[in-house]
VEXTIRO-299639 format. One record per residue (C-alpha): residue in one letter; residue number from 1; x, y, z. Coordinates in steps of 0.1 Angstrom, whole numbers. Example, Ala and Ser with C-alpha at 12.3 -4.5 7.8 and 13.67 -1.06 7.14 Angstrom:
   code   pos       u       v       w
      A     1     123     -45      78
      S     2     137     -11      71
END
This chain:
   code   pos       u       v       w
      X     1    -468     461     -14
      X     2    -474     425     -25
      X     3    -457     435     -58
      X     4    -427     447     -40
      X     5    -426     409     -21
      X     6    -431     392     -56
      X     7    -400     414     -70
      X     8    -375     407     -35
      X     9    -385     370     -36
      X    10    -379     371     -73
      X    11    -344     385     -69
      X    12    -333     365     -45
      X    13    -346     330     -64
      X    14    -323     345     -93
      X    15    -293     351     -75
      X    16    -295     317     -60
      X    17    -297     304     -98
      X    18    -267     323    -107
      X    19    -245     316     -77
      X    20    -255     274     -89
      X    21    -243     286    -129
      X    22    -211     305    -117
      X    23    -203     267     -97
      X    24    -200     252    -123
      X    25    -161     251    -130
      X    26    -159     236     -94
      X    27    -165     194     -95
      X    28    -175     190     -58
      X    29    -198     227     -55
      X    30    -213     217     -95
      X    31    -234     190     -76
      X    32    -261     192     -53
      X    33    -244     174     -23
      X    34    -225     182      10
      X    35    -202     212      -1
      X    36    -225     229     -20
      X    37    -246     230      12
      X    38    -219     238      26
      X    39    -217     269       6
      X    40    -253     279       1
      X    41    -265     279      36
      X    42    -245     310      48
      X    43    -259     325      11
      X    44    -293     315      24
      X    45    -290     330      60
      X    46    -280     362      45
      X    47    -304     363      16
      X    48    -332     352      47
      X    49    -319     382      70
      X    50    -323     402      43
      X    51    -356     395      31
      X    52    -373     393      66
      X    53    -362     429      74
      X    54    -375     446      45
      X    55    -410     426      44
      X    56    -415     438      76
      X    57    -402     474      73
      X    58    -423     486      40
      X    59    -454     460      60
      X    60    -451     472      97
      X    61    -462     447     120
      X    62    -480     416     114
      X    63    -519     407     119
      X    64    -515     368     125
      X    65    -489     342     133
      X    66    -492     332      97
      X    67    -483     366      90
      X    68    -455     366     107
      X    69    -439     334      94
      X    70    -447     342      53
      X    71    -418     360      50
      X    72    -398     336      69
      X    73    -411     303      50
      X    74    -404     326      16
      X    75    -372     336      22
      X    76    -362     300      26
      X    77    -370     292      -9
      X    78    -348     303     -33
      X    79    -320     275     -19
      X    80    -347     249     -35
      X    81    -341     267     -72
      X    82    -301     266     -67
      X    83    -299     233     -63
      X    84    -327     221     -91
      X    85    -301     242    -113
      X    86    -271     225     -98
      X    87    -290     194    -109
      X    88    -297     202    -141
      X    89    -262     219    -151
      X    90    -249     183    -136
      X    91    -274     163    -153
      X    92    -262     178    -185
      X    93    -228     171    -179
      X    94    -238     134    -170
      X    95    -224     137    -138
      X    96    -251     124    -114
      X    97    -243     108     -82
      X    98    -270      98     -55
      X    99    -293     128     -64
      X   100    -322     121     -41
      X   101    -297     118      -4
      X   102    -275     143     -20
      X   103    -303     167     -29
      X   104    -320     162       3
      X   105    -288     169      25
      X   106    -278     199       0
      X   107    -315     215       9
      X   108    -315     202      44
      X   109    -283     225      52
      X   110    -292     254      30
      X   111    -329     259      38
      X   112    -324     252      74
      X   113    -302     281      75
      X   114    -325     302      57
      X   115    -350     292      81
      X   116    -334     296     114
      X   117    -319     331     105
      X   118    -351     342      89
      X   119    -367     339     125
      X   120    -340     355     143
      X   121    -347     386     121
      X   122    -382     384     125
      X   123    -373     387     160
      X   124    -349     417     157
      X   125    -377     434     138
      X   126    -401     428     166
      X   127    -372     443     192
      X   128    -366     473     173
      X   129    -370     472     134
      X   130    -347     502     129
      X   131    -317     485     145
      X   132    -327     451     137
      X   133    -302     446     105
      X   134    -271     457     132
      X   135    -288     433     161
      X   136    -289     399     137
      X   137    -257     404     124
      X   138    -245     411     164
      X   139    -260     377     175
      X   140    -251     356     144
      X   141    -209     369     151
      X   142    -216     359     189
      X   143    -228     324     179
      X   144    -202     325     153
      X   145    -172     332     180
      X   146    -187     309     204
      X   147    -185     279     178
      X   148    -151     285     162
      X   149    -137     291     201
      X   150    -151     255     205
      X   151    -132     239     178
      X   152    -104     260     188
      X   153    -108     246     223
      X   154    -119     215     219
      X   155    -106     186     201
      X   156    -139     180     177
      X   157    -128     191     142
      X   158    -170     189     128
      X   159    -195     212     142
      X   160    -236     213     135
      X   161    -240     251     131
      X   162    -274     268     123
      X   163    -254     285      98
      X   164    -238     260      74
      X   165    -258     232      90
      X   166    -228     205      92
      X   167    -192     207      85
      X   168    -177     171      91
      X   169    -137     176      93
      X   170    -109     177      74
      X   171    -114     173      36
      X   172     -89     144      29
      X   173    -121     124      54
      X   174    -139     120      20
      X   175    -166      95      39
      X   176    -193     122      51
      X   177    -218     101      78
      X   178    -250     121      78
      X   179    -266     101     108
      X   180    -291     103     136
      X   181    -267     131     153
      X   182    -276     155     121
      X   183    -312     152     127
      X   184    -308     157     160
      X   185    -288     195     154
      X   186    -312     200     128
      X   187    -341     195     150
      X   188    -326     218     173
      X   189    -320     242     153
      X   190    -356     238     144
      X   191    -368     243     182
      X   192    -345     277     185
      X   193    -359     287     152
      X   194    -392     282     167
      X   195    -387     302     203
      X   196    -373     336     180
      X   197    -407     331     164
      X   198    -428     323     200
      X   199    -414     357     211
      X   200    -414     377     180
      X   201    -454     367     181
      X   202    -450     378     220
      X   203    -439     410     211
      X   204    -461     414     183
      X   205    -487     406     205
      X   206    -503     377     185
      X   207    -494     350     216
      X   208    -492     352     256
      X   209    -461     360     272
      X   210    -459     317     290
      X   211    -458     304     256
      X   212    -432     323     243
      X   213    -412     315     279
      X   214    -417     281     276
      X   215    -413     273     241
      X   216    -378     292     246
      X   217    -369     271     275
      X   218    -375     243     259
      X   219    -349     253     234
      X   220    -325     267     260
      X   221    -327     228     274
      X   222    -320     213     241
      X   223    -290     234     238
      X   224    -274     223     271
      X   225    -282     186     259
      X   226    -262     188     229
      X   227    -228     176     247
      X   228    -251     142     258
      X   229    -265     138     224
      X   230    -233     133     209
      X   231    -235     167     185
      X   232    -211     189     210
      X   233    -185     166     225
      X   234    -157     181     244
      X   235    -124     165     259
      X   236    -137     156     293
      X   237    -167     133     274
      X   238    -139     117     252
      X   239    -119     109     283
      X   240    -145      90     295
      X   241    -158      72     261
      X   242    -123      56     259
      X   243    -120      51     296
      X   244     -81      46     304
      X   245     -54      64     308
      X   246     -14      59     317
      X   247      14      87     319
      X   248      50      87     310
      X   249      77     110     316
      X   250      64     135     285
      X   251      32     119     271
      X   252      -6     116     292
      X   253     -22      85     266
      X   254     -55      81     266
      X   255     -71      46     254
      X   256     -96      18     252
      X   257     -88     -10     273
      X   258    -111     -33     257
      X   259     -90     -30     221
      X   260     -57     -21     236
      X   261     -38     -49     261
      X   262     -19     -35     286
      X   263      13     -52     270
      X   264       6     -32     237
      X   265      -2       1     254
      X   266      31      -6     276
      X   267      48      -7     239
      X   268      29      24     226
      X   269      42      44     256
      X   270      76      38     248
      X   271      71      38     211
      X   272      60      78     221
      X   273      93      87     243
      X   274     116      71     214
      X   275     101      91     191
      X   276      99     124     207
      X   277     138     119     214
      X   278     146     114     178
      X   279     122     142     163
      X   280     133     164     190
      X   281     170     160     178
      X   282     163     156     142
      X   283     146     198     151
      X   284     173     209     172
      X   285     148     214     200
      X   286     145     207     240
      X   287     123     184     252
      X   288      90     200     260
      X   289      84     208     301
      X   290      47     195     298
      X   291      28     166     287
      X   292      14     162     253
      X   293     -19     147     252
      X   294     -23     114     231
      X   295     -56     101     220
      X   296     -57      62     209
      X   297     -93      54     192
      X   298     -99      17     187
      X   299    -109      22     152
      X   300    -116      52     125
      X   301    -155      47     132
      X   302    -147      57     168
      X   303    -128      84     162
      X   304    -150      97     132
      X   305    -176     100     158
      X   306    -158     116     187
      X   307    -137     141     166
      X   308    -147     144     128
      X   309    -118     126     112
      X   310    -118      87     107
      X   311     -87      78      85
      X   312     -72     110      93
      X   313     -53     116     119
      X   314     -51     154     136
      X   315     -30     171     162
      X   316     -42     203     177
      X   317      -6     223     185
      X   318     -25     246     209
      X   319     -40     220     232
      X   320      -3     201     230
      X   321     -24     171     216
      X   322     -29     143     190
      X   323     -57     116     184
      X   324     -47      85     162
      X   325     -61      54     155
      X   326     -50      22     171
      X   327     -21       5     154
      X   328       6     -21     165
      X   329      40      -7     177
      X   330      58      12     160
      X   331      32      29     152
      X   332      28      43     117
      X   333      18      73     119
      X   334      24      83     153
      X   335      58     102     143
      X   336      38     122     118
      X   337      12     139     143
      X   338      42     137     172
      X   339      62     161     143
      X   340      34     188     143
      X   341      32     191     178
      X   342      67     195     190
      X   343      72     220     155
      X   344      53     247     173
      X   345      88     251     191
      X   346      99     266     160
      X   347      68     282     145
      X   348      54     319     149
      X   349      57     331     185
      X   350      26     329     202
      X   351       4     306     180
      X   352      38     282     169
      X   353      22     275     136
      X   354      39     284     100
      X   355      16     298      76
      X   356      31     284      48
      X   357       8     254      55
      X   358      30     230      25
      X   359      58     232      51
      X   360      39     226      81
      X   361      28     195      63
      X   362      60     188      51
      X   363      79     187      80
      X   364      58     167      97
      X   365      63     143      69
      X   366      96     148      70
      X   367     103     137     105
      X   368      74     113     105
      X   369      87      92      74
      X   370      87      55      79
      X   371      83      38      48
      X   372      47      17      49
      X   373      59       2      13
      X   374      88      -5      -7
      X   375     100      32     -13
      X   376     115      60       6
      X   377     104      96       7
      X   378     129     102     -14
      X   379     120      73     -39
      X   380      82      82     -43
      X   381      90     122     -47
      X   382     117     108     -73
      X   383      90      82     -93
      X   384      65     116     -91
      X   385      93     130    -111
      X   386      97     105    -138
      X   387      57     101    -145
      X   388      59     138    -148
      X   389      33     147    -119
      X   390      58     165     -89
      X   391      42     191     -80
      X   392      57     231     -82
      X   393      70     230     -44
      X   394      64     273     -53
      X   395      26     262     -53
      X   396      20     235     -24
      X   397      40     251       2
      X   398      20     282       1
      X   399     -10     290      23
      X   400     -36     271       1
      X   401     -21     253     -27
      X   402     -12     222      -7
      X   403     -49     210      -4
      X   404     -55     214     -41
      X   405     -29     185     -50
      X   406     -39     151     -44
      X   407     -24     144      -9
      X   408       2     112     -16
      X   409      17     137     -41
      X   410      15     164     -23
      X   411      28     150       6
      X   412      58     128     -11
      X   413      68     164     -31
      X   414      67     186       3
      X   415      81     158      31
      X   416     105     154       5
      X   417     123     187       1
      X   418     118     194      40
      X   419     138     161      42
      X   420     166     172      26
      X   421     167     208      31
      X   422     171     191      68
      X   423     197     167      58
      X   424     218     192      35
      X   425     212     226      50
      X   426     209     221      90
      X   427     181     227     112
      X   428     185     264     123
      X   429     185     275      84
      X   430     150     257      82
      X   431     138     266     118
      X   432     141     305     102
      X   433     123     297      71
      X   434      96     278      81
      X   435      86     302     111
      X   436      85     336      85
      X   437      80     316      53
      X   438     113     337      37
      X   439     135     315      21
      X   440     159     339       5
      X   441     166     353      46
      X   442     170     320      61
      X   443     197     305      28
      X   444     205     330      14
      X   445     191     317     -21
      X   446     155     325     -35
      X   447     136     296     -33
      X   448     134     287     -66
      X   449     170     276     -64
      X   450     167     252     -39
      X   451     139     239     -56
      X   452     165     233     -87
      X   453     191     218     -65
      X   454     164     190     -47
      X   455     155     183     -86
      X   456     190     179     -96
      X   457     188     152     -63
      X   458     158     134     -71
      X   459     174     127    -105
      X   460     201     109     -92
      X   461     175      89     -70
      X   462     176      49     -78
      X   463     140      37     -87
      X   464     139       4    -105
      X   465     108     -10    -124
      X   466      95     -28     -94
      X   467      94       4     -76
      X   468      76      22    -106
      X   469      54      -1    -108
      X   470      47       5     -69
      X   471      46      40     -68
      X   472      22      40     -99
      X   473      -7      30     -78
      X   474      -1      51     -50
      X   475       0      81     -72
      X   476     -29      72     -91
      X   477     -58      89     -76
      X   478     -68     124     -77
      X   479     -72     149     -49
      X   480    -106     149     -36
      X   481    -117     186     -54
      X   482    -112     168     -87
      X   483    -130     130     -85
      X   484    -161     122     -97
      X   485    -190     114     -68
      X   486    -161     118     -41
      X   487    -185     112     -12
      X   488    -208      94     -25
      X   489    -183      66     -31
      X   490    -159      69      -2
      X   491    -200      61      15
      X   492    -197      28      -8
      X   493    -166      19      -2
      X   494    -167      26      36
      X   495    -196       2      41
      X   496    -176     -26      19
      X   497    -152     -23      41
      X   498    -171     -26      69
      X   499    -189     -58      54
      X   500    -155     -71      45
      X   501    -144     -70      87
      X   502    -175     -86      93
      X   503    -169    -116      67
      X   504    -204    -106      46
      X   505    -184    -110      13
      X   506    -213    -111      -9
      X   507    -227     -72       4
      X   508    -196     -61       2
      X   509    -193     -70     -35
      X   510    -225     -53     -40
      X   511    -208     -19     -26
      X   512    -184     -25     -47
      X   513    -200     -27     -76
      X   514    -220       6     -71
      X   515    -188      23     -59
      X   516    -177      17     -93
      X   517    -207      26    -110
      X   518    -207      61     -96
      X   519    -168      63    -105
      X   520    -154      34    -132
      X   521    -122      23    -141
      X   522    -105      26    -109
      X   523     -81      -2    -105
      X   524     -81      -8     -67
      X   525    -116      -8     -65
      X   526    -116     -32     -91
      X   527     -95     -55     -77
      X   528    -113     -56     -44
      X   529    -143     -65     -62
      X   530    -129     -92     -75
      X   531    -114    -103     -40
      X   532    -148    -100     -23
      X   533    -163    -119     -52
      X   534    -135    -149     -52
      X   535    -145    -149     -14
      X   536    -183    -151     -17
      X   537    -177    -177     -42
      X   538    -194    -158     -71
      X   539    -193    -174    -103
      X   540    -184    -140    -119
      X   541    -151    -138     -96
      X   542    -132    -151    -123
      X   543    -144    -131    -152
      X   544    -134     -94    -129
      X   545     -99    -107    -122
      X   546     -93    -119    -156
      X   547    -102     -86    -171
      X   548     -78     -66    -144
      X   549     -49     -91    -146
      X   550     -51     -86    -186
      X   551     -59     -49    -186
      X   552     -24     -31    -199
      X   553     -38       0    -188
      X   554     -44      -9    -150
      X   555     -14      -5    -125
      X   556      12     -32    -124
      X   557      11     -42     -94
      X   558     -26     -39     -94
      X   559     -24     -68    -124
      X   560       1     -89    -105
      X   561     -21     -88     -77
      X   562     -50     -98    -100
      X   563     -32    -126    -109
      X   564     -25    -136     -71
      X   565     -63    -132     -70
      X   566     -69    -159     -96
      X   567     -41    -184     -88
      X   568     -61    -188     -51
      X   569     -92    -189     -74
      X   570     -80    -218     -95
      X   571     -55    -237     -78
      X   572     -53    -261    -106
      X   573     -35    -234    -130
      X   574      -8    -229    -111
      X   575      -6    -262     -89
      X   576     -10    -247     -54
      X   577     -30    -224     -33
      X   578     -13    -192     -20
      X   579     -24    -177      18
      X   580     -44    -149      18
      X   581     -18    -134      45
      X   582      19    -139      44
      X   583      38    -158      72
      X   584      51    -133     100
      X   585      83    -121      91
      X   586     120    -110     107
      X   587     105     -80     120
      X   588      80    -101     145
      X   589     110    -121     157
      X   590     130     -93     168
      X   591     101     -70     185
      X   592      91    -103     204
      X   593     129    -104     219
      X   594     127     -65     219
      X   595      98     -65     240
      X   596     117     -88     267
      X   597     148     -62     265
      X   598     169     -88     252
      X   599     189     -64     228
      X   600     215     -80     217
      X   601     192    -109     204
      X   602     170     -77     190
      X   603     200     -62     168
      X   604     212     -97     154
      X   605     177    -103     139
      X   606     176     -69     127
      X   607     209     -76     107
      X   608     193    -108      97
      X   609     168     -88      81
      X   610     189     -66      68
      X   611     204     -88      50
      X   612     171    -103      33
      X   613     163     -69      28
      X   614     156     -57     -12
      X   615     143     -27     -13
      X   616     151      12       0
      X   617     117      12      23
      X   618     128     -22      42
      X   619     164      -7      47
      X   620     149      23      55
      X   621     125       8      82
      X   622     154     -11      97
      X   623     174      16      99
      X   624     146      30     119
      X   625     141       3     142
      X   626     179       1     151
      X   627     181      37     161
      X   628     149      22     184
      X   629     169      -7     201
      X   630     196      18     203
      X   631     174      44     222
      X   632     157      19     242
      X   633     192       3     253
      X   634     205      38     262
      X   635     171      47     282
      X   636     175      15     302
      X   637     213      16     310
      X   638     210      57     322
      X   639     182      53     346
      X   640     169      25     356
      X   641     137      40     372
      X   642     129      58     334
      X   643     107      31     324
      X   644      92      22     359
      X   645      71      56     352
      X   646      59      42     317
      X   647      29      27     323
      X   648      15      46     359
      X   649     -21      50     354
      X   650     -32      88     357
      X   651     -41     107     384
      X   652     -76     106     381
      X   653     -79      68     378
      X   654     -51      61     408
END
């Protein structure tokens, strides 16, 4: 018999090394960090399953508690050999990130699955070792239902699973916080791991019947805590974490009052209406009979916390619901997440989703596009075009091939052509194709033609250096599956950020620094080195902006801004001493007369600006914010009592 363990264990430790091998041609699973974890542990649950089972079927039933658990403690090894060959396939490659944390995480996820699942069969065995294959895979599909129902349920995209240990949100969320709340899951996973064994040793007769009881209420208890810990939250706990809420005629807004005034949520409230009017008609849709649920976080921190996605913002279409960040009105991204909810009015019947995921993207793109910079939708799909990167619209608007592009390319290509398939073919065409992903049914033209005629578009596009030079640097990074040390530097540049708020220039330059260490040659990162250096007053602030404003291979505008850099540097070079922020512009003048419903004073500093304005993205913005006063005007004249509603508090807080 113990020759029969050595050859199972052995196995198992060499299909663990081969699954590391055959990773290889994948940059973020070739590592030992976070997604190979992310992959092994479900390996190592199986593999544990597995290996428990058969110990105990050729061994029958155990003498001793240390009996018992040999075959669980085993079959949690082989993870260990994956990722020392992940490290060594990696270290040959000279790609090495933070291998201790990464290592330790990697392990952490993977053998605590092994562990946890190892017990449970050990446990099944004890039950009824003929059945007991059929029983763990029975309870791991229930605790597998139950968690996915939770994230389908609940607005939480992460989850602590004893099955993949942590998944922390969307993917484009490259910063991955492993904090006191994953030690706390783990640890729990740990005590339920412990109770299968307290009453597999019960049934095995090797401990009394109380222990085994206890021990598993105990675990039961942790369980229920896990909402009050932080590691399950649900709607009703983020409800209460940001503690206000107001109504308007379509929207239920939930906030912080302590970040958000009630003059600025008052603007946020009617920033919602206007836009659900314009996306609404831009659709060809009725206004939806109940209220959608928006979610206002003070700050990506917050919201990383509550929901699993910081920078990102999500909308959940089922739960007719969005969570964003806090951001002045208009709000720049609140038409985006708006766009995804209301499009289930013209997705599949009964789950209003497309499954061409590119187009569920892009149209919310589409509807939500309100230039941040100097270009237009059209403008950055048309620069992607003349560097040669546009994406095939064939691939990205698929089911998958959308998240393998780097997302402002991705995003620019697919917003893009849903733009003007909008503009040039209607709504109703569009409604048809996006809800059955058949283009050739909905236009009559395979898609491939359409995709020849939005070329023939782009090319006619005007894009002048300036806006090269612009789009450059937003197009310059690549999607998340293909960077170098992805996580371990968005951790770097996360806490520089955070040191930056907090005015600790110095630290922040240290992060920095590291962040390009584990990736070099990354312009932006560069530049903000040298910013955080110029404001610590290092001596070596000069020599970092030099070298960026004289690098020819850097982004333009990345040099230029160098160069802004080192004019507040040295004054003396260029004979005065720019701001660090620009003085407020047109567009404050006219939301401060907007906000007093002076319109006509509103629309003559809006063609003030217009005036001044010198790119597509201002004209474009403009253009935006007239159809706003417009709205608002309109809104006001019809019914007087429409905005008397904006701004009730809701019914559980009258």
């Amino acid at each position: 018999m113990p020759q029969f363990r050595g050859r199972d264990s052995g196995l198992l430790i060499l299909a663990f090394i081969l699954i590391a091998i055959s990773l290889h041609p994948f940059p973020l699973l070739a590592i030992p960090g976070y997604e190979l974890g992310l992959f092994l542990a479900p390996c190592a649950a199986l593999g544990a399953a597995w290996y428990v089972i058969r110990h105990r079927r050729q061994e029958g039933p155990p003498s001793s508690v240390f009996v018992l658990l040999r075959p669980i403690l085993l079959a949690s090894s082989p993870p260990l050999a994956a990722v020392s060959t992940a490290f060594l396939v990696s270290a040959s490659r000279g790609v090495i990130c933070e291998p201790v944390r990464e290592s330790l995480l990697c392990l952490s996820m993977a053998c605590g699955a092994a562990l946890w699942t190892g017990a449970l069969a050990a446990f099944a065995a004890a039950i009824d070792i003929r059945r007991a294959g059929r029983s763990v895979f029975a309870l791991i599909l229930v605790w597998v239902l139950w968690d996915i129902a939770y994230l389908l349920l609940q607005p939480p995209v992460f989850i602590f699973n004893p099955l993949v240990g942590y998944f922390a949100g969307p993917i484009y969320d490259a910063h991955v916080p492993v904090d006191s709340r994953y030690l706390l899951a783990r640890t729990i996973d740990l005590c339920v791991a412990t109770s299968f064994i307290a009453l597999a040793s019960w049934r095995f007769r090797l401990a009394p019947k109380s222990a085994a009881i206890l021990v598993s209420t105990f675990a039961l208890g942790a369980l229920a805590s896990r909402p009050w810990l932080g590691i399950r939250p649900d709607r009703r706990g983020i409800e209460q974490a940001l503690g206000s809420c107001i109504e308007t005629p379509h929207f239920r807004i939930h906030y912080d009052a302590r970040s958000i005034s009630s003059e600025e949520i008052r603007e946020l409230a009617i920033d919602h209406e206007w836009q659900l009017s314009r996306i609404s008609a831009m659709l060809g849709t009725a206004l939806p009979s109940r209220r959608i649920g928006s979610y206002i976080y003070p700050d990506a921190d917050t919201k990383k916390r509550w929901i699993g996605a910081g920078g990102t913002s999500l909308e959940d279409p089922i739960a007719h619901e969005f969570h964003i960040n806090a951001a002045p009105s208009p709000h720049p991204v609140l038409a985006h997440e708006l766009a995804h909810v209301l499009s289930t009015a013209i997705g599949l019947p009964g789950i209003g989703i497309s499954f061409r995921f590119g187009l569920v993207e892009g149209l919310a793109s589409a509807l939500g596009d309100r230039p941040r910079g100097r270009l237009t939708l059209h403008q950055r799909a048309g620069a992607l075009r003349v560097f040669g990167l546009l994406p095939e619209i064939e691939t990205i608007a698929g089911a998958t091939g959308f998240w393998s592009e780097a997302g402002p390319r991705a995003y620019a290509a697919m917003g893009s052509f849903v733009r003007w398939l909008l503009e040039t073919k209607g709504p109703d065409r569009f409604a048809r194709a996006y809800r059955w992903g058949d283009f050739e049914s909905a236009y009559g033209r395979p898609l491939r033609d359409l995709i020849e005629e939005w070329d023939r578009f782009l090319v006619a596009v005007d894009l002048n250096e300036e806006d090269l030079r612009f789009a450059e640097l937003i197009f310059q990074r690549p999607s998340i599956l293909r960077r170098r040390c992805a996580h371990a530097v968005a951790r770097h540049e996360h806490a520089a950020s955070a040191l930056v708020r907090t005015g600790r220039y110095e630290a922040a330059a240290e992060e920095w620094k590291e962040s390009l260490r584990l990736s070099p040659g990354r312009d932006a990162p560069r530049l903000e080195l040298g910013r955080c250096q110029r404001r610590a007053g290092a001596p070596e602030a000069r020599n970092t902006l030099r070298q960026l404003a004289d690098d020819e291979s850097a982004a333009q505008a990345v040099r230029d801004s160098a160069r802004l850099e080192l004019a507040r540097l040295l004054p003396s070079e260029t004979g005065h001493l720019p701001q660090d922020k620009p003085p407020p512009g047109a567009s404050t003048l006219w939301r401060s007369v907007l906000s007093a419903r002076r319109f006509d004073e509103a629309e003559a500093a809006l063609d003030r600006a217009a005036i001044a304005a010198s790119t597509e993205g201002e004209k474009r913005r403009i253009e935006l914010e007239r159809d706003r006063v417009d709205w608002l005007r309109d809104a006001t004249s019809r019914a007087s009592d429409h905005f008397g509603h904006i701004g009730i508090k809701c019914d559980a807080q009258k």
